[in-house]
N, C-alpha and C positions, 0 to 999 in steps of 0.2 A: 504493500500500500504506500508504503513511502516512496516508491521510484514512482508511483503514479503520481502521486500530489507531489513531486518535484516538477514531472514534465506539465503538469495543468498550470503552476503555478510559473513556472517560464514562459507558456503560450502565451497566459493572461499578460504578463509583463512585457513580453516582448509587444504583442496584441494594444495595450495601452499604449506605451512607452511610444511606441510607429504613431500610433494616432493621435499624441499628444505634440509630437516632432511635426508632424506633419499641419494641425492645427498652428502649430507659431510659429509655423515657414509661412502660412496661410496669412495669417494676421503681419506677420513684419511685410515692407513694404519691398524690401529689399530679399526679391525671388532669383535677383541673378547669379546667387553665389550657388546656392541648389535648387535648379529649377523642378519643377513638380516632376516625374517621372509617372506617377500611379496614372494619372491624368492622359497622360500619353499613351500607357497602354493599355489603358480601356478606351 
């Protein structure tokens, strides 16, 4: 049980953590240093 709730709990982290990056790439104005990629390929 504990390698399960290691890897649940790294998904969620990584899972947040992308979409926490990804929200204050959004919000700063300045997109040129890393431009969106997800955006692109979808």
């Amino acid at each position: 049980m504990s390698d399960l709730r290691k890897v649940i709990y790294l998904v969620l982290v990584i899972y947040l953590g992308f979409r926490g990056y990804s929200l204050f790439l959004a919000d700063k104005p300045e997109s040129e240093v890393m431009p969106p990629i997800s955006e692109e390929e979808r």
